[in-house]
VOBA-1610 file (N, C-alpha, C; in pm, whole numbers, padded with zeros to 5 digits, always signed):
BEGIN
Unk+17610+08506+12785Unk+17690+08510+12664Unk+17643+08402+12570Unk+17636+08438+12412Unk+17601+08316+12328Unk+17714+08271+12252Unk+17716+08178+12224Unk+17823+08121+12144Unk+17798+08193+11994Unk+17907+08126+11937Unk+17961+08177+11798Unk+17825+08144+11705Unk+17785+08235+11633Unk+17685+08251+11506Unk+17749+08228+11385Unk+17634+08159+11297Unk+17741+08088+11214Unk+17605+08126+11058Unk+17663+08146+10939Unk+17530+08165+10862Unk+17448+08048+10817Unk+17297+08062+10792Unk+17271+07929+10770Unk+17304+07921+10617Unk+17303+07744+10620Unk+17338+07713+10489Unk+17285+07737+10382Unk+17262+07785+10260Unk+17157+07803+10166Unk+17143+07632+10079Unk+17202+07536+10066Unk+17158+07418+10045Unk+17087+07337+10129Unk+17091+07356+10270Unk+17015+07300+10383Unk+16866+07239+10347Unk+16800+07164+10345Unk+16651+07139+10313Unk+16588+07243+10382Unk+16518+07264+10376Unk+16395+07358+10435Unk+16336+07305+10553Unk+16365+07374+10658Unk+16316+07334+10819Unk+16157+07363+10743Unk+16095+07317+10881Unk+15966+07310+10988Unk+15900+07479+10969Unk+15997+07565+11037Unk+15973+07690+11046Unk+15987+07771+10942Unk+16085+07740+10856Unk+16067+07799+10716Unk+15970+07782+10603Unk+15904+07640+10630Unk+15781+07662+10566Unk+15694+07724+10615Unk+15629+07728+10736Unk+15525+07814+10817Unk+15569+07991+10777Unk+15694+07996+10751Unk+15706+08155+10766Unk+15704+08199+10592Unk+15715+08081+10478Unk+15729+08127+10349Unk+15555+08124+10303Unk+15461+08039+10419Unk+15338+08033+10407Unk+15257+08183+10461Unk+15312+08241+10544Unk+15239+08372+10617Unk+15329+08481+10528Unk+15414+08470+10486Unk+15441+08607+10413Unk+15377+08644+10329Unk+15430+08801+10263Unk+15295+08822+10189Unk+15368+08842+10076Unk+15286+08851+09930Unk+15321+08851+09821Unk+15466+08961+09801Unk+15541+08952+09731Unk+15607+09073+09687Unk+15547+09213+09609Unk+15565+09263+09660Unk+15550+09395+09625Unk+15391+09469+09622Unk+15312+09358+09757Unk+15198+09387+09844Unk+15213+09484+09960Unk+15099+09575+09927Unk+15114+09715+10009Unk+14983+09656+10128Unk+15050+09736+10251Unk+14972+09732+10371Unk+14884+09784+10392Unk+14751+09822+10441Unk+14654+09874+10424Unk+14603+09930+10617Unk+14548+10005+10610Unk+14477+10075+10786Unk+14380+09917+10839Unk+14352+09905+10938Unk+14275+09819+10950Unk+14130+09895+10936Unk+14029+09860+10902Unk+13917+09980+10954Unk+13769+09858+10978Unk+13703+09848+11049Unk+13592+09760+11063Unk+13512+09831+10991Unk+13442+09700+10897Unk+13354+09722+10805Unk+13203+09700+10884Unk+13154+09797+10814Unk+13028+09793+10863Unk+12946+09730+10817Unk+12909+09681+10732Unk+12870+09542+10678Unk+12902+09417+10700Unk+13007+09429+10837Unk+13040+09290+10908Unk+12966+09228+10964Unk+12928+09078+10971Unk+12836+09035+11053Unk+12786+09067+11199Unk+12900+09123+11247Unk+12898+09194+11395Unk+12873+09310+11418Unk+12859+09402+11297Unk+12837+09523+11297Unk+12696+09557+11258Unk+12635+09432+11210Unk+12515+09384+11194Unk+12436+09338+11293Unk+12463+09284+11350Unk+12421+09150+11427Unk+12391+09327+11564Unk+12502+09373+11613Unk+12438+09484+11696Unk+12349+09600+11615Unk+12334+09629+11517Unk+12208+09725+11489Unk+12097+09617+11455Unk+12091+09488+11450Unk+11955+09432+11448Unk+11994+09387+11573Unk+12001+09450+11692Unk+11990+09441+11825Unk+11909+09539+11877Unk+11969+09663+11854Unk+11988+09778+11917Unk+11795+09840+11894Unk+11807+09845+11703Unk+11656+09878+11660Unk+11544+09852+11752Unk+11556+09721+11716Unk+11398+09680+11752Unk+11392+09714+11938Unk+11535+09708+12027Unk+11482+09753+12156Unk+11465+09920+12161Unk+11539+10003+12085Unk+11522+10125+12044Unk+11358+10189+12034Unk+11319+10110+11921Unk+11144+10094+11895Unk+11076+10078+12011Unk+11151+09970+12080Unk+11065+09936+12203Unk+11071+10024+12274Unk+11158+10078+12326Unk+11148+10175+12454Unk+11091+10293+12403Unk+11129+10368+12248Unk+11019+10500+12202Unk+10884+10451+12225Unk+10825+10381+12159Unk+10683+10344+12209Unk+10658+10283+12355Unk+10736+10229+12431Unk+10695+10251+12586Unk+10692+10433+12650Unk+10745+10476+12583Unk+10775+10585+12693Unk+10596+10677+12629Unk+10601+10674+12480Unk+10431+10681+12405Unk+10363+10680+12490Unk+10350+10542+12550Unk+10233+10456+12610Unk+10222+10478+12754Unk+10365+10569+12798Unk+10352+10588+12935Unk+10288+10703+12946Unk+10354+10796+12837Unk+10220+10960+12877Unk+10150+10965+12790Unk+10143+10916+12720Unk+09983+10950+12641Unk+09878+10838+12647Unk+09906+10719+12770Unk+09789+10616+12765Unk+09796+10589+12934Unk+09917+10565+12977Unk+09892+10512+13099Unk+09901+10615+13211Unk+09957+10730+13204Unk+09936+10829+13306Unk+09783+10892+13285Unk+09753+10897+13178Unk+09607+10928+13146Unk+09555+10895+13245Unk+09516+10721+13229Unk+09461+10621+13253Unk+09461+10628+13425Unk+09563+10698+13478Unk+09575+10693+13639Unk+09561+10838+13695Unk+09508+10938+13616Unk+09484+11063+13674Unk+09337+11057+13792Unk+09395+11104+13867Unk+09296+11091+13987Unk+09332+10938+14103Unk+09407+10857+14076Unk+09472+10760+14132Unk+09577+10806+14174Unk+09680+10815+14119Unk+09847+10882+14134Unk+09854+10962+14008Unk+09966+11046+14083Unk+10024+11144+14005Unk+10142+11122+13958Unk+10155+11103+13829Unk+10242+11075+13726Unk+10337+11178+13706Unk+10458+11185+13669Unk+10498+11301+13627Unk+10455+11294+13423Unk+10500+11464+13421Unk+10442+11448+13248Unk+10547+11471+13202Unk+10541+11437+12999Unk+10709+11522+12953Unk+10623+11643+12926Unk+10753+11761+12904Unk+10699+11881+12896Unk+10671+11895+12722Unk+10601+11981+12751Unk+10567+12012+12578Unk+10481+11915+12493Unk+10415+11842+12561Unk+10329+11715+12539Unk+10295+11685+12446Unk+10268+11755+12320Unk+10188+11705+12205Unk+10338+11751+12115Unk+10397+11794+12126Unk+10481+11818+12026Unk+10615+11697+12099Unk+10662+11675+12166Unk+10741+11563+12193Unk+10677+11434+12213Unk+10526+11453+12226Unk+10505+11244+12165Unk+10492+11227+12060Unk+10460+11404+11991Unk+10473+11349+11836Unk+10605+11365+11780Unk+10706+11394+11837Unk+10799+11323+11799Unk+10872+11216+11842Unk+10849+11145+11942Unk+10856+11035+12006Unk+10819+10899+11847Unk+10680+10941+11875Unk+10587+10833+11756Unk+10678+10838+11638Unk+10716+10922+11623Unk+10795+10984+11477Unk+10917+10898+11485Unk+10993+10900+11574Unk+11143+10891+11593Unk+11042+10675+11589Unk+10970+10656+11668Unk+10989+10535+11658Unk+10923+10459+11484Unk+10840+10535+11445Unk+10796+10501+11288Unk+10938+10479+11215Unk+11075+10586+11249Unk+11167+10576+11159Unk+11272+10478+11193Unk+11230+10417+11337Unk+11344+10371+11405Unk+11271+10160+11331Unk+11157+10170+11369Unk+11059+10034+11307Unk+11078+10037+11199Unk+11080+10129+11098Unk+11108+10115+10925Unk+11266+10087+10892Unk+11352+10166+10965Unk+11525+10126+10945Unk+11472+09954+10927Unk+11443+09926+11086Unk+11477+09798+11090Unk+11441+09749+10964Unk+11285+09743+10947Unk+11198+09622+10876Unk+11261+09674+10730Unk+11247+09828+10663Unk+11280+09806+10503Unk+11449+09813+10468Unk+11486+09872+10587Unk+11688+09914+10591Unk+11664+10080+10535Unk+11779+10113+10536Unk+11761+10238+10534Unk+11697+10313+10424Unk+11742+10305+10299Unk+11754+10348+10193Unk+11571+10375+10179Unk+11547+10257+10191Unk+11371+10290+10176Unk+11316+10355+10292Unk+11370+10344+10391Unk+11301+10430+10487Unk+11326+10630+10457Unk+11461+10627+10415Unk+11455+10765+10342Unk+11401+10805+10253Unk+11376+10754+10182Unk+11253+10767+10037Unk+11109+10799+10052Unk+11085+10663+10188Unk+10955+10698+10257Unk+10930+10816+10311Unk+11014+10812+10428Unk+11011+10954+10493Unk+11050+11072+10392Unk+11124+11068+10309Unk+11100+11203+10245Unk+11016+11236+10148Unk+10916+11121+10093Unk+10813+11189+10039Unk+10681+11198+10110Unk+10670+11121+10176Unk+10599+11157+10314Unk+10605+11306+10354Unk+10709+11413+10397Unk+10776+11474+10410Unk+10678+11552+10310Unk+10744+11574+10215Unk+10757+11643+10105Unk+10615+11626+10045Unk+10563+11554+10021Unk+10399+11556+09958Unk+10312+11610+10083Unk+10280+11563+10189Unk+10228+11611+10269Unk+10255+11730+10302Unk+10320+11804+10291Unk+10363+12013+10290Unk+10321+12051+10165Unk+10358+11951+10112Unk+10332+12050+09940Unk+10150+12050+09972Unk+10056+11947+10006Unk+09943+11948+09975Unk+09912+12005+10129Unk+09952+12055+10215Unk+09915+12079+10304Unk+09931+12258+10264Unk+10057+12321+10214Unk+10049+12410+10181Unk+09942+12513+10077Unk+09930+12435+09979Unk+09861+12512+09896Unk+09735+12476+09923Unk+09697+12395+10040Unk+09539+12400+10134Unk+09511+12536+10184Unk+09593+12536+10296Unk+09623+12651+10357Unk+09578+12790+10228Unk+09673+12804+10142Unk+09674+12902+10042Unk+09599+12905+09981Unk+09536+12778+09862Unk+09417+12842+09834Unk+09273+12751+09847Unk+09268+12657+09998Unk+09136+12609+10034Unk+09103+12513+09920Unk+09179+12443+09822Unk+09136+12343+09741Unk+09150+12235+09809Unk+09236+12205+09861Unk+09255+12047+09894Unk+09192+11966+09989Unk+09171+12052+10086Unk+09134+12004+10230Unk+08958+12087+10272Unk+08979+12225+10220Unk+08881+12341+10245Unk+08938+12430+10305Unk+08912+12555+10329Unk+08957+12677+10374Unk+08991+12669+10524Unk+09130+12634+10571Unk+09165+12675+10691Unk+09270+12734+10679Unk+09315+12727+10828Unk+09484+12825+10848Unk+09490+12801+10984Unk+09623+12732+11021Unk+09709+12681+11132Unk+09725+12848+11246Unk+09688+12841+11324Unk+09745+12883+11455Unk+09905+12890+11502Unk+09898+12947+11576Unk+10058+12940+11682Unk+10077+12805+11745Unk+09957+12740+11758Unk+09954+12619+11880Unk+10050+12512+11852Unk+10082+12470+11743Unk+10157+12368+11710Unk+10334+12454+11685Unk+10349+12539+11686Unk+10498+12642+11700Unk+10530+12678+11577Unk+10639+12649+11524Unk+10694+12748+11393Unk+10643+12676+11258Unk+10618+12768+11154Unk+10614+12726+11040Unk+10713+12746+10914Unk+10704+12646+10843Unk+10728+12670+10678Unk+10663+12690+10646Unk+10654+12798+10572Unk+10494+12864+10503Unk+10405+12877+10589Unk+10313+12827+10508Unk+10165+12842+10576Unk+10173+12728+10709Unk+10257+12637+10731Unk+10234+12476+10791Unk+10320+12427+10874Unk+10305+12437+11013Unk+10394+12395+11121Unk+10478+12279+11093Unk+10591+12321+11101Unk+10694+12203+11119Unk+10675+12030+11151Unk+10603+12065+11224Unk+10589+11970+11322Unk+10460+11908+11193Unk+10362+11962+11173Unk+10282+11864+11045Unk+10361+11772+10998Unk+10475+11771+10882Unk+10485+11660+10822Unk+10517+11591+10931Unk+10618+11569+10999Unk+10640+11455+11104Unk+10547+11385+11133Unk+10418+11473+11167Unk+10291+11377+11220Unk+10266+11325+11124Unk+10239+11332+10959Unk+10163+11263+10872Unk+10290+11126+10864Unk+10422+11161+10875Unk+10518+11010+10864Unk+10488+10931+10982Unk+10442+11011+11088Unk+10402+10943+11216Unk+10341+10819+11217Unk+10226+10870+11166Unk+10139+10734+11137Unk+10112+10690+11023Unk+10141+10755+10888Unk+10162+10707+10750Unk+10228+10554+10759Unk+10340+10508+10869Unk+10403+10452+10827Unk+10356+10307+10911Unk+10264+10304+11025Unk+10201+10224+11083Unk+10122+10225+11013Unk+10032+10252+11000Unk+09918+10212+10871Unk+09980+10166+10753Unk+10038+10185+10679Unk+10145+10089+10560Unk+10141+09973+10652Unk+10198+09938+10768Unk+10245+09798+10796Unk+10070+09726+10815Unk+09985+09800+10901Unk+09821+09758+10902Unk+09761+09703+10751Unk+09780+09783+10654Unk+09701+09767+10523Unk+09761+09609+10481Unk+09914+09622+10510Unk+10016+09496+10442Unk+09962+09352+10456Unk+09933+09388+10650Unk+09878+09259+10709Unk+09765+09238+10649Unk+09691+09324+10638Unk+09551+09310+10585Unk+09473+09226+10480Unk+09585+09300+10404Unk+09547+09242+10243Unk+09696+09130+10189Unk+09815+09121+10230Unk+09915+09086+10217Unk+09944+08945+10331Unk+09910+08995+10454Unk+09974+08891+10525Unk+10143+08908+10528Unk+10151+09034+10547Unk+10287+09087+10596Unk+10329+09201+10611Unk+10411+09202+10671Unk+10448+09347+10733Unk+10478+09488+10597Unk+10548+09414+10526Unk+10622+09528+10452Unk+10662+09436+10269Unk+10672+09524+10189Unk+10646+09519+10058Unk+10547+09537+09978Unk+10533+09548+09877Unk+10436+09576+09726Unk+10460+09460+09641Unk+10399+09389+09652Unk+10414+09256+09526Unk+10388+09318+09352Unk+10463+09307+09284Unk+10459+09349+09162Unk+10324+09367+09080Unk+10298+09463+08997Unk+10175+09476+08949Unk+10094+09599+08978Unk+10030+09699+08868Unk+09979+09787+08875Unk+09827+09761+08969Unk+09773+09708+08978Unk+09685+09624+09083Unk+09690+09633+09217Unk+09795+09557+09209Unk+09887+09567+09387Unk+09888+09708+09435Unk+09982+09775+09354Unk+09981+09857+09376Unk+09896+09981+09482Unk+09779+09992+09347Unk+09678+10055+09348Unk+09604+10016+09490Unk+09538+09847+09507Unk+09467+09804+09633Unk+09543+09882+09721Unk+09688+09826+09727Unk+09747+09825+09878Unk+09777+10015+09923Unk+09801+10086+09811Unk+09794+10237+09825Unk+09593+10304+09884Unk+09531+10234+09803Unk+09397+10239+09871Unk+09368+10251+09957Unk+09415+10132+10017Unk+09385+10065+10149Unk+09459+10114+10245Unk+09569+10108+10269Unk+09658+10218+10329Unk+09642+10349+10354Unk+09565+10426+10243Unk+09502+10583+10256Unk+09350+10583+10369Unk+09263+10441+10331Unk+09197+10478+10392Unk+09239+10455+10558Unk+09310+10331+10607Unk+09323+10319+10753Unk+09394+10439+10795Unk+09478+10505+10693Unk+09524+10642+10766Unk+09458+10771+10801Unk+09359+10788+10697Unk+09266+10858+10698Unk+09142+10838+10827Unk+09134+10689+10830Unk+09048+10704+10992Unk+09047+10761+11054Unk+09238+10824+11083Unk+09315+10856+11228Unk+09218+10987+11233Unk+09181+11074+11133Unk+09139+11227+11130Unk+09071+11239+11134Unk+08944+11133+11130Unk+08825+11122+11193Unk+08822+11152+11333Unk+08910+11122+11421Unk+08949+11121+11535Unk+09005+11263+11606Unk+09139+11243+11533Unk+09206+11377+11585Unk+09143+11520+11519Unk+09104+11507+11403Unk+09103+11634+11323Unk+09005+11707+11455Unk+08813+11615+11491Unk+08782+11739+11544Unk+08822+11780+11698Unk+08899+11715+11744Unk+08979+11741+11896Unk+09093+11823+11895Unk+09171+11816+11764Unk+09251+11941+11781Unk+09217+12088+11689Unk+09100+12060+11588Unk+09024+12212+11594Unk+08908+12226+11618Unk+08921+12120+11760Unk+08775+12179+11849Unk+08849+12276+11953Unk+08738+12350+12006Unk+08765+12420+12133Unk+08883+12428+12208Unk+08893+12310+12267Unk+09012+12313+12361Unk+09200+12325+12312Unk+09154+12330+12199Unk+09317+12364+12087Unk+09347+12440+12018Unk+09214+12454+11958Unk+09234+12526+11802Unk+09352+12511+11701Unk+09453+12382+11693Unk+09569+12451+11638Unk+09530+12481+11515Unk+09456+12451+11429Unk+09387+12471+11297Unk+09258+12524+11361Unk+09226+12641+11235Unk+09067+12663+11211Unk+09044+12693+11116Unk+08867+12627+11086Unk+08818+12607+10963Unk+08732+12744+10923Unk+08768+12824+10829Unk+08698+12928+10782Unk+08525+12898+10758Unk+08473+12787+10693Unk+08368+12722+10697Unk+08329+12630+10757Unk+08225+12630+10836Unk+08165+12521+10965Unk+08143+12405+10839Unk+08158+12273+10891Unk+08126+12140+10812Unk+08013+12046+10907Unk+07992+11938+10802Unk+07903+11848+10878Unk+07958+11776+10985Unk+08086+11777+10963Unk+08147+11646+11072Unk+08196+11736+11135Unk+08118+11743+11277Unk+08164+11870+11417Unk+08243+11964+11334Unk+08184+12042+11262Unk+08202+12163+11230Unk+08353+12168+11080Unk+08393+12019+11097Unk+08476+12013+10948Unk+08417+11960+10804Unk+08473+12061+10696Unk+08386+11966+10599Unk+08434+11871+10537Unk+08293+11843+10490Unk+08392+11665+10407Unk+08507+11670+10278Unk+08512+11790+10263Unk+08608+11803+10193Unk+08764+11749+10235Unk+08750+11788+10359Unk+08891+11750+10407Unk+08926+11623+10390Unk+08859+11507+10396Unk+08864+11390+10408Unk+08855+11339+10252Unk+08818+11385+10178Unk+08828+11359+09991Unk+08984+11430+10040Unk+09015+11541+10066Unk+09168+11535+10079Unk+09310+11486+10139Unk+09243+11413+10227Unk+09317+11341+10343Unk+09359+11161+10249Unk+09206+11145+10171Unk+09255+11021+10108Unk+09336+11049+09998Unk+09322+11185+09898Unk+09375+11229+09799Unk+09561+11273+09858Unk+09604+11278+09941Unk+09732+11336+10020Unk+09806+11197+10067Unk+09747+11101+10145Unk+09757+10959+10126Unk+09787+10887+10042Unk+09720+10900+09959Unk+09702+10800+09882Unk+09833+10771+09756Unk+09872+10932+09752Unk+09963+11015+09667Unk+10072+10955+09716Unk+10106+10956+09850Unk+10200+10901+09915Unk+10249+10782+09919Unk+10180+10655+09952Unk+10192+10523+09919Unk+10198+10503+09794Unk+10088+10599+09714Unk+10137+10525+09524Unk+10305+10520+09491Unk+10288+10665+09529Unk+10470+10697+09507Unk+10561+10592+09564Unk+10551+10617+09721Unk+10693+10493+09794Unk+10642+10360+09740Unk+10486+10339+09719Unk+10477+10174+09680Unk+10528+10163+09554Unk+10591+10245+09457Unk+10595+10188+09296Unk+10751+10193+09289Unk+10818+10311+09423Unk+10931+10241+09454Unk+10981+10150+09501Unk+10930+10081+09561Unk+10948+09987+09668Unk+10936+09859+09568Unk+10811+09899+09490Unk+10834+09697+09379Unk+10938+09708+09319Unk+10977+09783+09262Unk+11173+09800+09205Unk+11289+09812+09264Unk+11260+09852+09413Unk+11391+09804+09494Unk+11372+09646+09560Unk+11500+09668+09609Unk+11563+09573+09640Unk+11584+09603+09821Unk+11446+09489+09869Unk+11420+09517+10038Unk+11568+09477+10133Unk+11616+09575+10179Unk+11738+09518+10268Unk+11698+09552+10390Unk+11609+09447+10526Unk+11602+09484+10659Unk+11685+09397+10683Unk+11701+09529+10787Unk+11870+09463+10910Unk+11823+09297+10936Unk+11705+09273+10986Unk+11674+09144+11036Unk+11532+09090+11015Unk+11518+08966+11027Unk+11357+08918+11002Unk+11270+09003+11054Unk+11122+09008+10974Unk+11038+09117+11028Unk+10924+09026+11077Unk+10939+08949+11205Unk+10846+08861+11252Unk+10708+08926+11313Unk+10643+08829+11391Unk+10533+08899+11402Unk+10513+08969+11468Unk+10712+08933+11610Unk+10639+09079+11708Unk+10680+09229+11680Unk+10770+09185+11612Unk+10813+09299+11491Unk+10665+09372+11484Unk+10613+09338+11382Unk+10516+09370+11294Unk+10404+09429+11424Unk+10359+09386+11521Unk+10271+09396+11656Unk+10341+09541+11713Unk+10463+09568+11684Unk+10493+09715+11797Unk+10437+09792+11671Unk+10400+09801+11549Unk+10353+09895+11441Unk+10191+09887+11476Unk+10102+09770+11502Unk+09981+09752+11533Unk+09969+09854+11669Unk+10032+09800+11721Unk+09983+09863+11883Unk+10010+10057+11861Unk+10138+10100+11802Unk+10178+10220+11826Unk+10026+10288+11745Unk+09938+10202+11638Unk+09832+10296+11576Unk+09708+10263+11707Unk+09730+10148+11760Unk+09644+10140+11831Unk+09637+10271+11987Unk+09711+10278+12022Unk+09785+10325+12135Unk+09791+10505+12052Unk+09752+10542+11978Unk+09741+10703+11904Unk+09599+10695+11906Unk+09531+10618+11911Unk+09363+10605+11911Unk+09361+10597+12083Unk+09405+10512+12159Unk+09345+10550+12299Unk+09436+10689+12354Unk+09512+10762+12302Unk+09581+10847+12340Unk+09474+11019+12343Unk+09428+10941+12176Unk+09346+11066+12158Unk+09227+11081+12230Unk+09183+10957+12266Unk+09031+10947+12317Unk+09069+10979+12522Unk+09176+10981+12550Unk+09233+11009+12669Unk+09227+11126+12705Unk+09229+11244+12608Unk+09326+11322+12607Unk+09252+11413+12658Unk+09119+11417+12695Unk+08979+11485+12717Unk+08925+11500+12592Unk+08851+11403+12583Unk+08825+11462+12403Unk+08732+11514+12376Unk+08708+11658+12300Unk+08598+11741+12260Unk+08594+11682+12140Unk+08502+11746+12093Unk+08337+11693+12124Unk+08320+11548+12183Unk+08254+11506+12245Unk+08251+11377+12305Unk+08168+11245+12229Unk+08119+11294+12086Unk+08104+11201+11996Unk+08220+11116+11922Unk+08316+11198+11934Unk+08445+11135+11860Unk+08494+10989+11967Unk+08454+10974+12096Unk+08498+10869+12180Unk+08419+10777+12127Unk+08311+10756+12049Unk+08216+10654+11953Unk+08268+10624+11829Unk+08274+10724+11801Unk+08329+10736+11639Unk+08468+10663+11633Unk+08563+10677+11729Unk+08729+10653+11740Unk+08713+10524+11709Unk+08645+10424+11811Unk+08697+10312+11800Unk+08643+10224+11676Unk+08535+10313+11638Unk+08431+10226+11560Unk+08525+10244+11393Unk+08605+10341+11400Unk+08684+10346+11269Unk+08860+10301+11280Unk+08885+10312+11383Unk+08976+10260+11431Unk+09043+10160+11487Unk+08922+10053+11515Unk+08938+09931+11570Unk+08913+09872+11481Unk+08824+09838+11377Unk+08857+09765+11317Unk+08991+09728+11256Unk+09074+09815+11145Unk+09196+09780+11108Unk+09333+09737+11216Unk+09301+09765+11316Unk+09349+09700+11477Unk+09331+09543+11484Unk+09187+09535+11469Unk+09171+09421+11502Unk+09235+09311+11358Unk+09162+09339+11283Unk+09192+09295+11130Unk+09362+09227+11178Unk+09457+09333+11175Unk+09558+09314+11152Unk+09649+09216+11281Unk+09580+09230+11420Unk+09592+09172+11499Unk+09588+08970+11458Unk+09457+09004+11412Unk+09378+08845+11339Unk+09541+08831+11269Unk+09566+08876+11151Unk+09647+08828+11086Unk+09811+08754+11177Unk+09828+08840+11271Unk+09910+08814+11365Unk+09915+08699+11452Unk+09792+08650+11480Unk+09770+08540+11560Unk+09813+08436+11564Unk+09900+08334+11652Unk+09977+08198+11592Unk+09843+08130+11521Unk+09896+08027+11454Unk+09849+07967+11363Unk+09790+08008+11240Unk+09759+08149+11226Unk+09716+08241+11111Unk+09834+08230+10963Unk+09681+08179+10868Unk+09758+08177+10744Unk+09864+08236+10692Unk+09982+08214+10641Unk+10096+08295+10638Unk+10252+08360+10736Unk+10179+08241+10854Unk+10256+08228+10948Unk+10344+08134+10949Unk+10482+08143+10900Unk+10570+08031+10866Unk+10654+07959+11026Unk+10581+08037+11124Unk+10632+07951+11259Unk+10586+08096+11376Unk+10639+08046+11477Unk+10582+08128+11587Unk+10605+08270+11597Unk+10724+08307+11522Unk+10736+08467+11497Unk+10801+08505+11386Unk+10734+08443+11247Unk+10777+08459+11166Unk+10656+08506+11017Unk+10672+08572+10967Unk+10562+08627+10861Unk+10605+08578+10718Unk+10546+08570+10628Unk+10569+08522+10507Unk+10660+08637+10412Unk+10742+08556+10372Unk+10825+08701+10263Unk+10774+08734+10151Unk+10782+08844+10097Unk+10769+08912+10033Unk+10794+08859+09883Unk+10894+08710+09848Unk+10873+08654+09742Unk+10814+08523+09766Unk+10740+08488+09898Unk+10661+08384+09890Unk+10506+08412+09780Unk+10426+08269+09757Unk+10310+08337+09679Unk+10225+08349+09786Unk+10138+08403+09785Unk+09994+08457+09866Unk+09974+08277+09913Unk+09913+08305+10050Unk+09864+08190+10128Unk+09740+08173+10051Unk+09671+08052+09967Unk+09523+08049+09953Unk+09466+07887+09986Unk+09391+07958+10032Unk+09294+07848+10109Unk+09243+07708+10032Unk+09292+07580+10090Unk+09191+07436+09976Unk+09062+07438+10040Unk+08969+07412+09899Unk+08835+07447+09930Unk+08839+07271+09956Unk+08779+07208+10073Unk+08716+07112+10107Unk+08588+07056+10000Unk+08608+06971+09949Unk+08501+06897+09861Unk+08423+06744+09917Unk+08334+06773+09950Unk+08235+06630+10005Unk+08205+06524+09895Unk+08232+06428+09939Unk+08258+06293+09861Unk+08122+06323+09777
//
């Protein structure tokens, strides 16, 4: 039982507890709101620049497990394979190009990328097909599965595949970093160049192994000099390229770069290796004609190595042990030493 209640006084001074409770109330005639976690919270952050870069990691391990290292042990042990092999590592490679770009540019540019990537590469892949200007007179097979138009599905994916590792190769190259376009019609131009050609290597490679013999998924109406492709293709391969980077690069100096998290160097190293690791994949793979196992590395290793160099601790533009220079730092240049 409680004793008698009595009202409090309204002249009384103001307790202890009545200030604490006139301090937490809320304004008059303040409405309540849902709680909802923002995704732009530091924590909601802090786990997708978690999640990415091990995401990346494990798509390109699982890459490297069937298309380099079960290779690598046929006739030793027997590996199991994934099924459907060329069409699920190329989307493997794919899924990790988009999963490495979220991180390093944030989203917005990675959709831009990938969809003109996308979208230029069909458009010029199509009216190849149709009327033999761009590339020279071929036409796609069943081997690669369904098409839009004239051009398997599965094409553009492959050209974002590695379009987008080679962007990060050219960066190191000439940039000394992973990702951006430094302002200037110049810039531009080099770094779209340069970028067309390390991508263009790749088809030195693959082009005559998958319309040689053992694939056919493409065939060429006219035999060429290079194992039976002509050089046309390759004036079109840099012309289809090149189109591509001009475009995302002239977007990219006018946006505004938002990656989830720093794009350090080992960042930047799973983009080196995944182009590296599509060059021993192909040369694995049994490769017809057996000149292309000469040819691969000799066009392919270099921008490997190049970009590796740039990677190396102590390499110019290295602001600490896994860290790359940003994108509004100025260019690293060298003091020329002068003798007394």
């Amino acid at each position: 039982m409680g004793g008698p209640t009595t009202d409090p006084d309204p002249t009384a001074p103001p307790t202890r507890l009545h200030r604490v409770r006139a301090r937490l109330a809320p304004p008059a005639g303040a409405r309540y709101r849902a709680f909802r976690v923002d995704p732009n919270s530091s924590r909601e952050k802090s786990v997708r620049v978690r999640i990415l870069p091990i995401a990346a990691c494990v798509l390109l391990a699982v890459f490297a497990y069937d298309g380099v290292v079960r290779l690598l042990l046929i006739g030793l042990i027997r590996l199991p394979k994934l099924p459907a092999e060329l069409t699920v590592l190329t989307t493997i490679l794919a899924l990790f190009s988009l999963t490495h770009a979220w991180y390093s540019l944030g989203g917005r540019l990675t959709l831009v990328f990938f969809g003109l990537s996308a979208a230029i590469s069909w458009a010029y892949e199509q009216i190849g097909v149709a009327t033999g200007l761009v590339f020279g007179a071929y036409h796609y097979t069943d081997y690669l599965g369904s098409k839009l138009g004239h051009v398997p599905y599965l094409i553009p994916l492959a050209w974002f595949m590695m379009i987008y590792p080679s962007y990060v190769i050219a960066n190191l190259a000439i940039q000394r970093r992973a990702t951006g376009t430094p302002a200037g019609l110049g810039a531009l131009l080099r770094l779209a160049a340069v970028s067309a050609v390390v991508m263009t290597a790749w088809d030195l490679v693959v082009d005559p192994i998958l319309s040689g013999p053992s694939a056919r998924a493409w065939i060429w109406e006219n035999s060429g000099a290079y194992f039976g492709i002509p050089i046309q293709n390759y004036a079109g391969w840099l012309l289809t390229t090149f189109t591509v980077y001009f475009c995302y690069r002239a977007v990219e100096q006018r946006a505004v770069a938002a990656p989830l998290g720093p794009v350090g160097a080992g960042m930047a190293a799973l983009a080196v290796a995944a182009y590296g690791l599509m060059l021993a994949s192909d040369l694995l793979s049994g490769v017809e004609p057996a000149g292309v196992a000469i040819i691969g590395p000799l066009v392919m290793g270099p921008p490997v190595l190049v970009a590796a160099w740039r990677l190396r601790p102590g390499a110019p533009g290295r602001n600490g042990p896994d860290q790359l220079r940003s994108i509004d730092e100025p260019p690293v240049r060298r003091r020329r030493r002068f003798s007394p």
